[in-house]
C-alpha positions in Angstrom: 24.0 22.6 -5.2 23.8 18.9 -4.7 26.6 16.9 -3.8 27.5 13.9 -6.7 29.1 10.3 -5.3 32.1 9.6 -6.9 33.7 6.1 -6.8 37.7 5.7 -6.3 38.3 2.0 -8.2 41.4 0.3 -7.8 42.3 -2.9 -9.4 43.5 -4.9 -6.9 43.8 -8.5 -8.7 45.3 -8.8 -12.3 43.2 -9.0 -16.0 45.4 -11.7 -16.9 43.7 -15.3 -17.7 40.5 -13.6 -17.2 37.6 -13.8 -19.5 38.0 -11.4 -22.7 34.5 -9.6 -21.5 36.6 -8.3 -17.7 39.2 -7.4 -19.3 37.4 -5.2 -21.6 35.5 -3.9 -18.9 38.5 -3.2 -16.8 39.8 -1.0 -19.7 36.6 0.7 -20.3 36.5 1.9 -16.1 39.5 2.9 -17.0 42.1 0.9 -15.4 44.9 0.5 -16.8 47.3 -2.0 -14.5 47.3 -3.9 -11.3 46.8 -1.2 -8.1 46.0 1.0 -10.6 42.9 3.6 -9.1 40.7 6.1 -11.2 38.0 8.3 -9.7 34.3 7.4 -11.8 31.3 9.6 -11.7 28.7 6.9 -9.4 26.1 6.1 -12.3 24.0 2.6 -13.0 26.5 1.7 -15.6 29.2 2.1 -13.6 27.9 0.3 -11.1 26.7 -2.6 -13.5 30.3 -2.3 -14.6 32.1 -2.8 -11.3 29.2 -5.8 -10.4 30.9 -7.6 -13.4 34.6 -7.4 -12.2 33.8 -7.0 -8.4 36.3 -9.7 -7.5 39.2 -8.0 -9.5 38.3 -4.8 -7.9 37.7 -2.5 -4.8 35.5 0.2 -4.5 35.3 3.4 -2.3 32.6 6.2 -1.8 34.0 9.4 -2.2 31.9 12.6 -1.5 32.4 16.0 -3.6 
């Protein structure tokens, strides 16, 4: 059985005064709040995702 990546997210900075576009994409990772963390599946579109709001955000590898 292969092993899939998963990506812990946390917003570390806050949506607000930010562009409509990151805060839509914040919402759609699903973050919900400042330190708020959610566990993603590691795909492109996250990825392209987190590229986008890399600055509001931190990212962690997570294997199982």
């Amino acid at each position: 059985m292969a092993k899939t990546t998963k990506l812990e997210i946390t917003q570390v900075r806050s949506g607000i005064g930010r562009p409509t576009a990151h805060r839509r994409t914040l919402a759609a990772l699903g973050l919900k709040r400042h330190q708020h963390s959610v566990i993603q599946n590691d795909t492109p579109a996250i990825r392209g995702m987190i590229k986008q709001v890399v600055h509001l955000v931190s990212v962690r590898e997570i294997e199982g």
